[in-house]
N, CA, C and O atoms as a printed pandas DataFrame, in Angstrom:
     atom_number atom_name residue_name chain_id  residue_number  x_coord  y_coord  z_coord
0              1         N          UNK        A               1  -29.847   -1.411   14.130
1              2        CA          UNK        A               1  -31.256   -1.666   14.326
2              3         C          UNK        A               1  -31.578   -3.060   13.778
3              4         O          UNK        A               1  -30.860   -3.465   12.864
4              5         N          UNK        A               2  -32.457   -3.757   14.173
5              6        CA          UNK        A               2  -32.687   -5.279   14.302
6              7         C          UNK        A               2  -34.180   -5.122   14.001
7              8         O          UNK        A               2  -34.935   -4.666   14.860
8              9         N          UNK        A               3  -34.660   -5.533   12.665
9             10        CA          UNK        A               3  -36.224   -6.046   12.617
10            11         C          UNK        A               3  -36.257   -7.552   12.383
11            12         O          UNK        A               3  -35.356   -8.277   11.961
12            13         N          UNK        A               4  -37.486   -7.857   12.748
13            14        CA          UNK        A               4  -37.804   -9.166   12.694
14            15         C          UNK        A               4  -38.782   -9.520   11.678
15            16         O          UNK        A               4  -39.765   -8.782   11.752
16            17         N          UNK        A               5  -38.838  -10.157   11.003
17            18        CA          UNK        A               5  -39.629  -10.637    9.580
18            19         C          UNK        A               5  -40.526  -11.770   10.034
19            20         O          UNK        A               5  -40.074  -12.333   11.031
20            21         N          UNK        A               6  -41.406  -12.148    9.688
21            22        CA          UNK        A               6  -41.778  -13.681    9.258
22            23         C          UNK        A               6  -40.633  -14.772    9.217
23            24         O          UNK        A               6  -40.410  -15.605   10.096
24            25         N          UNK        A               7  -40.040  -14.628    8.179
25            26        CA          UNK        A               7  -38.952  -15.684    7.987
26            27         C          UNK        A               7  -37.817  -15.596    8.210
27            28         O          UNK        A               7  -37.094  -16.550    7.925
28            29         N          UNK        A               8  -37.179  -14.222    8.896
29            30        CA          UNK        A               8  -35.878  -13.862    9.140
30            31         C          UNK        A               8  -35.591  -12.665    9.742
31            32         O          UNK        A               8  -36.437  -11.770    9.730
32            33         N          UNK        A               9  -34.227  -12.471   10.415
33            34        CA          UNK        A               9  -34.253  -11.297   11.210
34            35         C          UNK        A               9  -33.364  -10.087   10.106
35            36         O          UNK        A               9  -32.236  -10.329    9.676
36            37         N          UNK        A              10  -33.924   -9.144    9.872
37            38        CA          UNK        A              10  -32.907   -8.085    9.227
38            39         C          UNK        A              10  -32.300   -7.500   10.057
39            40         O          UNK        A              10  -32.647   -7.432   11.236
40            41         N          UNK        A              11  -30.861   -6.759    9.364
41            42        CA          UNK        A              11  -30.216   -5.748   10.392
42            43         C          UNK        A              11  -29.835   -4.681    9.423
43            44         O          UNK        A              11  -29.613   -4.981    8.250
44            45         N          UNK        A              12  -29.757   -3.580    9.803
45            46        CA          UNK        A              12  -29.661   -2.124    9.547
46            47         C          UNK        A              12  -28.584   -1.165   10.041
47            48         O          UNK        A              12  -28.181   -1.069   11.200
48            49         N          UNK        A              13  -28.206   -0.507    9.034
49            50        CA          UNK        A              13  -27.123    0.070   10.136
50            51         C          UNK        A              13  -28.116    1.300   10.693
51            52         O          UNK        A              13  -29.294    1.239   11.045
52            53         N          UNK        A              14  -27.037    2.642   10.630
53            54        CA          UNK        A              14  -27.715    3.723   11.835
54            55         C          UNK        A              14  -28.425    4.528   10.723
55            56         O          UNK        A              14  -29.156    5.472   11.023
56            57         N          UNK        A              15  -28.205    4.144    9.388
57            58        CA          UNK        A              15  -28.709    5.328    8.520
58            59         C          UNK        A              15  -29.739    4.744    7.914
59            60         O          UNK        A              15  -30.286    5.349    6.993
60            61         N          UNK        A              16  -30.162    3.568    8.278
61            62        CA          UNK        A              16  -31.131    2.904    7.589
62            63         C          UNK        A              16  -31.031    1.688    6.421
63            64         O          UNK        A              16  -31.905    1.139    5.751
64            65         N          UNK        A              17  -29.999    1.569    6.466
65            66        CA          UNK        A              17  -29.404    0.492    5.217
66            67         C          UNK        A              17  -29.468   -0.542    5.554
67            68         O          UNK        A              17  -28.997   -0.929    6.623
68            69         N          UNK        A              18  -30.030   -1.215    4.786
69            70        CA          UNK        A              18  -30.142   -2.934    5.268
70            71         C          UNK        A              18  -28.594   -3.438    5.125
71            72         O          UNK        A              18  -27.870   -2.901    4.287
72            73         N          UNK        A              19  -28.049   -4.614    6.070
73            74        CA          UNK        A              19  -26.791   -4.871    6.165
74            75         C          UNK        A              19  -26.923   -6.237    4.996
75            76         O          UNK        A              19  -27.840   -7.029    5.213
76            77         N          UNK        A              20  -26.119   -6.463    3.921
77            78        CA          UNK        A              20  -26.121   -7.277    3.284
78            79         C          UNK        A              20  -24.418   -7.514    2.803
79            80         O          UNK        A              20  -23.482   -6.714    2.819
80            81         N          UNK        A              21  -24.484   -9.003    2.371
81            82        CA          UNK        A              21  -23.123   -9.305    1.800
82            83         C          UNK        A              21  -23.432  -10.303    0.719
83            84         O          UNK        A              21  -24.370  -11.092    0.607
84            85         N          UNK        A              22  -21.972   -9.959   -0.359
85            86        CA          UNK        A              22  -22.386  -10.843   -1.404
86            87         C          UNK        A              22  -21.021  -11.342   -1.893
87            88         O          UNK        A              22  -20.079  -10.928   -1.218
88            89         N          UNK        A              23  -20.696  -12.192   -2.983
89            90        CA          UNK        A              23  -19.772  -12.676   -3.266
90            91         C          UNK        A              23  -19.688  -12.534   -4.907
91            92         O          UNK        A              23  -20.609  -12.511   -5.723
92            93         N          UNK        A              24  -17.816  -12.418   -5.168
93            94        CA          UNK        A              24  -17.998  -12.227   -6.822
94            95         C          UNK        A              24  -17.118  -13.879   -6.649
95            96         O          UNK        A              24  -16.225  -14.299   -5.913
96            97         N          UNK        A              25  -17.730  -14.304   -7.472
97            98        CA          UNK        A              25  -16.942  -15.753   -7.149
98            99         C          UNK        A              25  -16.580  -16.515   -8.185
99           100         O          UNK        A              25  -17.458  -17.123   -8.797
100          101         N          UNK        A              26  -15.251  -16.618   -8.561
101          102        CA          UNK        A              26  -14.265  -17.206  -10.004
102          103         C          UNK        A              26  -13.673  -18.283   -9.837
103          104         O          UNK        A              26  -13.254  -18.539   -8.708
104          105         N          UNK        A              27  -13.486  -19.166  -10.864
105          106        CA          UNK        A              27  -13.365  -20.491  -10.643
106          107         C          UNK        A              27  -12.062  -20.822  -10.984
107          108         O          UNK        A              27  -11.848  -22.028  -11.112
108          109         N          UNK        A              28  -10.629  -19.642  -11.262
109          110        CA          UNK        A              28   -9.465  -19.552  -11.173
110          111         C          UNK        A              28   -8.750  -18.514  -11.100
111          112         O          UNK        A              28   -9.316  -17.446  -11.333
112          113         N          UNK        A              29   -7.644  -18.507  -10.838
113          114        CA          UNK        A              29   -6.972  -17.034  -10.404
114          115         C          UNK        A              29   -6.991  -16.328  -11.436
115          116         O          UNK        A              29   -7.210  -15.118  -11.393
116          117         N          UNK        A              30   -6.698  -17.169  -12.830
117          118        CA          UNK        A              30   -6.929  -16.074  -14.027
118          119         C          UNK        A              30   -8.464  -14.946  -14.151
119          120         O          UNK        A              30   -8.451  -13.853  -14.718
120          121         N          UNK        A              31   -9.424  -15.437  -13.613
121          122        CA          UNK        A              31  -10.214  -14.591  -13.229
122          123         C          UNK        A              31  -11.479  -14.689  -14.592
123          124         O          UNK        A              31  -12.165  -13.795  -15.087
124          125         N          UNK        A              32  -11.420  -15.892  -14.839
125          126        CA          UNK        A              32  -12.199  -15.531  -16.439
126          127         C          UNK        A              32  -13.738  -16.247  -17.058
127          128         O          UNK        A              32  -14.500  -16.154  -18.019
128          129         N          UNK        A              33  -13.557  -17.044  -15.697
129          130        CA          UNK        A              33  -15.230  -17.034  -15.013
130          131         C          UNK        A              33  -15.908  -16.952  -13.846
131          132         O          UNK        A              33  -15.475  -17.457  -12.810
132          133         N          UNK        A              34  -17.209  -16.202  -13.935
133          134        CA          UNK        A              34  -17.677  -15.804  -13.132
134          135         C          UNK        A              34  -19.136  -16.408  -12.677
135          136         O          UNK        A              34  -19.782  -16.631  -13.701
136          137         N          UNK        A              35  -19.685  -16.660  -11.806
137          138        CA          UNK        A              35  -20.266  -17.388  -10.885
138          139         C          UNK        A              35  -21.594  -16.632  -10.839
139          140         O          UNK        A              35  -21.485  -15.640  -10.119
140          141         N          UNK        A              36  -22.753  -16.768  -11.344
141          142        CA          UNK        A              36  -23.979  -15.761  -11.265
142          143         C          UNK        A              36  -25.242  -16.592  -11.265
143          144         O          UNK        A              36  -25.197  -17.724  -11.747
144          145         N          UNK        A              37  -26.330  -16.131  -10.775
145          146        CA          UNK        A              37  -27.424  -17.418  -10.217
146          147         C          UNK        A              37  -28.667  -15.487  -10.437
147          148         O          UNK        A              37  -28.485  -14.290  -10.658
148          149         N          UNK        A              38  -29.952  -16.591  -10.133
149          150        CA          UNK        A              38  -31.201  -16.215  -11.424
150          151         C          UNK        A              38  -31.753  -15.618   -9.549
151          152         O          UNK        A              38  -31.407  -16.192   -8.516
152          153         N          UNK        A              39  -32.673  -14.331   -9.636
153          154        CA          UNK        A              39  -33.521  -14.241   -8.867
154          155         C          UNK        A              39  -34.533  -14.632   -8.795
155          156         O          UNK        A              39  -35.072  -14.346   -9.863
156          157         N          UNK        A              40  -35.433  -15.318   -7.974
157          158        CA          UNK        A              40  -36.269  -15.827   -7.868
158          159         C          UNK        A              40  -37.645  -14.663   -7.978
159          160         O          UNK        A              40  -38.778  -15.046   -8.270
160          161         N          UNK        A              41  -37.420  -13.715   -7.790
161          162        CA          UNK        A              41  -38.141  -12.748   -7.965
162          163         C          UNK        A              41  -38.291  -11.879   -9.483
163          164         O          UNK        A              41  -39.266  -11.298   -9.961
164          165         N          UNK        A              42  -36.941  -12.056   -9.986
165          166        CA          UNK        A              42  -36.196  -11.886  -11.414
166          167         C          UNK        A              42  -35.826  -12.320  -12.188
167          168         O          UNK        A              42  -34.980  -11.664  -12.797
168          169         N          UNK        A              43  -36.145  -13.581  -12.675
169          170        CA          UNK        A              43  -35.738  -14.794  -13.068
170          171         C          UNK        A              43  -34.937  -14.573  -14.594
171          172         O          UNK        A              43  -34.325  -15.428  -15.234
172          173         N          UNK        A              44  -35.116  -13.433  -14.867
173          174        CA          UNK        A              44  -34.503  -12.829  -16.123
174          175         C          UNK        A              44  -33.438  -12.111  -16.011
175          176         O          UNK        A              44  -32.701  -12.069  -16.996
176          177         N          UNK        A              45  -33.020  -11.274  -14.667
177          178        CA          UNK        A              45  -31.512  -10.895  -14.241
178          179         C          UNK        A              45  -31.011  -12.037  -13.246
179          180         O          UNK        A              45  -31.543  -12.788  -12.427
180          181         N          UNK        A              46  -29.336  -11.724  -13.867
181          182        CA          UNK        A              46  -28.319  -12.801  -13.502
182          183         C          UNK        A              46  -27.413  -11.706  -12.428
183          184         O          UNK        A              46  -26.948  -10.587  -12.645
184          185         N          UNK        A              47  -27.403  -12.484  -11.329
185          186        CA          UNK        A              47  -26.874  -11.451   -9.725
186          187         C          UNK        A              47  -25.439  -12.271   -9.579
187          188         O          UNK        A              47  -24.963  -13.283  -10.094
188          189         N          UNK        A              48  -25.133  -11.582   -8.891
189          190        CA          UNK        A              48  -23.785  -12.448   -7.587
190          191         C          UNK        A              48  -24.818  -13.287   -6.685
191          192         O          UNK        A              48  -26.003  -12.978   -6.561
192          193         N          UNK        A              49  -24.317  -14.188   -6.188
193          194        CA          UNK        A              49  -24.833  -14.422   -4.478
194          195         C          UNK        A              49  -24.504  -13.843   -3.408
195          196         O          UNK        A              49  -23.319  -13.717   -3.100
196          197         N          UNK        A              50  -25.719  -13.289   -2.489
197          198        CA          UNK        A              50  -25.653  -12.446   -1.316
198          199         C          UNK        A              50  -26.445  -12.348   -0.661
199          200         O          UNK        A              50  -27.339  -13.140   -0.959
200          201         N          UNK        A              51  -26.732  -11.591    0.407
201          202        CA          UNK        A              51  -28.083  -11.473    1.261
202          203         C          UNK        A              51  -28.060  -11.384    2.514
203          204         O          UNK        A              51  -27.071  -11.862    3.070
204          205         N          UNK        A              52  -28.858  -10.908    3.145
205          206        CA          UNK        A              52  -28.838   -9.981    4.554
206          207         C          UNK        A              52  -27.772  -10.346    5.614
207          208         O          UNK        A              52  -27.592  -11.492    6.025
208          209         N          UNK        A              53  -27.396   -9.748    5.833
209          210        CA          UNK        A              53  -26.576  -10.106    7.670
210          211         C          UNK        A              53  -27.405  -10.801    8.767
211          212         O          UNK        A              53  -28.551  -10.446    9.047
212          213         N          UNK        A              54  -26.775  -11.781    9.349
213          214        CA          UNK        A              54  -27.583  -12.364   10.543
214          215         C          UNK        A              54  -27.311  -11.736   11.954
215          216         O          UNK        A              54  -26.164  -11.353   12.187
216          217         N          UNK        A              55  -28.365  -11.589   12.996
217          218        CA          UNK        A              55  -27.335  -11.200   14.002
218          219         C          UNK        A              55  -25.887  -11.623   14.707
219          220         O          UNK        A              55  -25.574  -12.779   14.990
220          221         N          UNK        A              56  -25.055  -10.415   14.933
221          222        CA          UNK        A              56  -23.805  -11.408   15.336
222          223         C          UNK        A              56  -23.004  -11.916   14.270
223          224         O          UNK        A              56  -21.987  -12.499   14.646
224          225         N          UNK        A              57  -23.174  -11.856   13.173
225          226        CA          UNK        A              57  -22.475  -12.481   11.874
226          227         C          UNK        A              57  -21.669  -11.531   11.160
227          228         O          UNK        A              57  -21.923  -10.370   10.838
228          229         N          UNK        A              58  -20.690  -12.212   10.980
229          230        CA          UNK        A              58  -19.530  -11.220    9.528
230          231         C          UNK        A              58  -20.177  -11.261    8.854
231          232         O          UNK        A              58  -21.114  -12.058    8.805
232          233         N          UNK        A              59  -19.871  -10.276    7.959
233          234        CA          UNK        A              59  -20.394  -10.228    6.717
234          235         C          UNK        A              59  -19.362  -10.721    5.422
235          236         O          UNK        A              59  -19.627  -10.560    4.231
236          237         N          UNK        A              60  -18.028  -11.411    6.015
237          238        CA          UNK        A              60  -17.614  -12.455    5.146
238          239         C          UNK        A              60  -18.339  -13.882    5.444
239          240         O          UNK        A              60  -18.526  -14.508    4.400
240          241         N          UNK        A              61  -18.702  -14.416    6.388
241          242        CA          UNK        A              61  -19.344  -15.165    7.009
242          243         C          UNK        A              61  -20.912  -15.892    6.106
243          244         O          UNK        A              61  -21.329  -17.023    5.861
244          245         N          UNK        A              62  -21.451  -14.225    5.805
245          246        CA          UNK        A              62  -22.673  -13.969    5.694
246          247         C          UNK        A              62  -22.744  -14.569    3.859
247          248         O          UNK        A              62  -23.600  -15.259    3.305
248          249         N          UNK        A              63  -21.365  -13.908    3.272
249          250        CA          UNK        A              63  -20.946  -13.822    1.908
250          251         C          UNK        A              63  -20.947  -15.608    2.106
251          252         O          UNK        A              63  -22.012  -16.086    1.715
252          253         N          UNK        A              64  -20.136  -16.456    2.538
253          254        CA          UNK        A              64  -19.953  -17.692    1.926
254          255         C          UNK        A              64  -21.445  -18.066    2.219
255          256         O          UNK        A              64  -22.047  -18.484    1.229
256          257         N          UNK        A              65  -22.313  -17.983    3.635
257          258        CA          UNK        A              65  -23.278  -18.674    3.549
258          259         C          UNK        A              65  -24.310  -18.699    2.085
259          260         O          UNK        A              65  -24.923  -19.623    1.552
260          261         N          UNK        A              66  -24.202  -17.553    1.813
261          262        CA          UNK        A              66  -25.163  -17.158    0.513
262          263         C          UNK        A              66  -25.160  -18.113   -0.181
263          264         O          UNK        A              66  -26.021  -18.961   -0.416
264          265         N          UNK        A              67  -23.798  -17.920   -0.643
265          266        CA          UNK        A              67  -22.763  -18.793   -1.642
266          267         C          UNK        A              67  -23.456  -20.381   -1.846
267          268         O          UNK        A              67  -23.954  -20.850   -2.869
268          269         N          UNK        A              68  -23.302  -20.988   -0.555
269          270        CA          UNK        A              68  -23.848  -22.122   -0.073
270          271         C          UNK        A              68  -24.702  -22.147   -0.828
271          272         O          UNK        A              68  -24.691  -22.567   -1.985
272          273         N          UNK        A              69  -25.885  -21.498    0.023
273          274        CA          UNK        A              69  -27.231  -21.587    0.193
274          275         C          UNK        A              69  -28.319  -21.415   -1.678
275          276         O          UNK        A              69  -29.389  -21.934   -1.998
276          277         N          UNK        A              70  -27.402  -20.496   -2.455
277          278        CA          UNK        A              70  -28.295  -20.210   -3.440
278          279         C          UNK        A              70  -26.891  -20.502   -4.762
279          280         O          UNK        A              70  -26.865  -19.650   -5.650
280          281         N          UNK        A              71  -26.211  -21.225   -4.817
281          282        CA          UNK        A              71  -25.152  -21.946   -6.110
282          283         C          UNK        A              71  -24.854  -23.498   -5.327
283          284         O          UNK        A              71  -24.557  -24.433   -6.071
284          285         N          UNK        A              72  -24.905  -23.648   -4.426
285          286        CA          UNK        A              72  -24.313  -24.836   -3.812
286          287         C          UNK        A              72  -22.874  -25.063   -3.965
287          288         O          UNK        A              72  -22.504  -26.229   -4.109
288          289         N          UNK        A              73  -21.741  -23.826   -3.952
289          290        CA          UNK        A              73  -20.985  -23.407   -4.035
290          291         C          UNK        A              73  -20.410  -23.395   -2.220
291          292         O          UNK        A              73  -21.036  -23.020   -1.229
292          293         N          UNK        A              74  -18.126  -24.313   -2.394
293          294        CA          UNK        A              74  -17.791  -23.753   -1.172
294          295         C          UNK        A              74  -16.562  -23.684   -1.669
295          296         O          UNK        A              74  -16.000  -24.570   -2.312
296          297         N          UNK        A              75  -16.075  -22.491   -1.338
297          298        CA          UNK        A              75  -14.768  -21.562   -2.010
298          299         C          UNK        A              75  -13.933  -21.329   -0.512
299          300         O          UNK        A              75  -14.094  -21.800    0.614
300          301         N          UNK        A              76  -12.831  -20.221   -1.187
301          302        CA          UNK        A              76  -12.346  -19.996    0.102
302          303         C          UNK        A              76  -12.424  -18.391   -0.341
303          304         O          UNK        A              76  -12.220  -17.927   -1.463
304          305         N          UNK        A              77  -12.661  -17.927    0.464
305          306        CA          UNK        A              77  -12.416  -16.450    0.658
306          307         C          UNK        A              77  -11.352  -15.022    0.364
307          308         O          UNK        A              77  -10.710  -14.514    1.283
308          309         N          UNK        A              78  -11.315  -14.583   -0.851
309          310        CA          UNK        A              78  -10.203  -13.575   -1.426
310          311         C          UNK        A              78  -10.406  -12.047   -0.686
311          312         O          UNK        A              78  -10.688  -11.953    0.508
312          313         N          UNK        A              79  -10.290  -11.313   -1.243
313          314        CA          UNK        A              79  -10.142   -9.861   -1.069
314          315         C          UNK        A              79  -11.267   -9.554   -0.884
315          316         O          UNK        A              79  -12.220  -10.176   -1.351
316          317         N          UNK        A              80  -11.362   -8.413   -0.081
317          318        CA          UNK        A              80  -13.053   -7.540   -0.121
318          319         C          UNK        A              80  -12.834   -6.437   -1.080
319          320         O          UNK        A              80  -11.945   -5.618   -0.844
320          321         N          UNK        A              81  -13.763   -6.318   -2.427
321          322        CA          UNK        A              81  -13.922   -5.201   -3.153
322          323         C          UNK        A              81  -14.089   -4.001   -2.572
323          324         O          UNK        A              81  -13.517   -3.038   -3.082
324          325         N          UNK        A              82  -15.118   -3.771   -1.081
325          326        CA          UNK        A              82  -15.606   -2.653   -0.802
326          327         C          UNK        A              82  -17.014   -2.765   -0.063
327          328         O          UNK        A              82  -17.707   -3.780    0.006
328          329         N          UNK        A              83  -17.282   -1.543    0.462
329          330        CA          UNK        A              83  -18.402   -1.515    0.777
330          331         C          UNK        A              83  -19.538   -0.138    0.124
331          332         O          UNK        A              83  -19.309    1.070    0.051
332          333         N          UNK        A              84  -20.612   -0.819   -0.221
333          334        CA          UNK        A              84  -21.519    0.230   -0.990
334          335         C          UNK        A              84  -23.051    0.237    0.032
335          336         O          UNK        A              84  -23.580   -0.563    0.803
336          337         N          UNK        A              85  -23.281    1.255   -0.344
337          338        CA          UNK        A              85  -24.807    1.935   -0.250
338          339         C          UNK        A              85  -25.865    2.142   -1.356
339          340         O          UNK        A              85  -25.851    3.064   -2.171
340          341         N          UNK        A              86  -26.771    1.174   -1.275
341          342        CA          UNK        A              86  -27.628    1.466   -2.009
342          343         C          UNK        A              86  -29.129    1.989   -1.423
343          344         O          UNK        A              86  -29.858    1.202   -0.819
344          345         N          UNK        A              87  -29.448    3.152   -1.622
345          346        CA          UNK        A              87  -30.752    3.599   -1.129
346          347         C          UNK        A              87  -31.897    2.732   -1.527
347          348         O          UNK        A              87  -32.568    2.393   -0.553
348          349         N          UNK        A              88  -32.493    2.080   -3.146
349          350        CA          UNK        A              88  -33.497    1.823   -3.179
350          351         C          UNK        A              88  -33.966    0.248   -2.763
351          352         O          UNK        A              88  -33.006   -0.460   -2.458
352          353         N          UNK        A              89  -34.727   -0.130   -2.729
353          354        CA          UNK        A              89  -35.252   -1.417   -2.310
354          355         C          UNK        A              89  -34.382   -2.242   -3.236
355          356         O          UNK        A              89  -33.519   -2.746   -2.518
356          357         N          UNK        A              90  -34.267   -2.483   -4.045
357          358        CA          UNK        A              90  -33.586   -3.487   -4.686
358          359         C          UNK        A              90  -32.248   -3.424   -5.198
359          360         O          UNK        A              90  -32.016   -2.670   -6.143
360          361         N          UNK        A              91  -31.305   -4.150   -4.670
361          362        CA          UNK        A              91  -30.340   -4.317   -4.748
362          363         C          UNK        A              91  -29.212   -5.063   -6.130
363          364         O          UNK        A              91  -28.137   -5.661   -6.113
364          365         N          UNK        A              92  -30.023   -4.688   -7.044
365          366        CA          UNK        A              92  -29.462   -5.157   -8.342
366          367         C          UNK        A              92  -29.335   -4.326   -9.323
367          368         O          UNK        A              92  -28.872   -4.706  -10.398
């Protein structure tokens, strides 16, 4: 399912879940820092970067744009942890 926003298009799967991707992102293989940026809505919790699916878009795709867009961060792409469901509005 496909809604349209003001400023952007969301997508959903069949159960109602907004489609989102995010990134855990380390600055060496040893693994011993980690990459976290302020919500603008939350300015007091520290997130990953992530955020909705575009139409037509991976959602590894979706993961680096974030990346980009909210650390000014360009990596290359490791393993996928997984995929989760979260029921409530906010995703943190």
């Amino acid at each position: 399912m496909v809604k349209e926003k003001p400023n952007s298009i969301r997508i959903y799967d069949d159960e109602g879940f907004r489609r989102r991707a995010a990134c855990i992102c380390v600055r060496s293989d040893a693994e011993t820092e980690v990459l976290l940026v302020t919500s603008s809505r939350r300015p007091d919790n520290w997130i990953v970067p992530g955020g909705g699916v575009e139409p037509e878009e991976e959602p590894s795709v979706t993961a680096m744009r974030e990346v980009l867009e909210e650390a000014g961060v360009i990596g290359k792409l490791g393993r996928c942890l997984g995929v989760f469901e979260v029921s409530c509005h906010y995703t943190w």
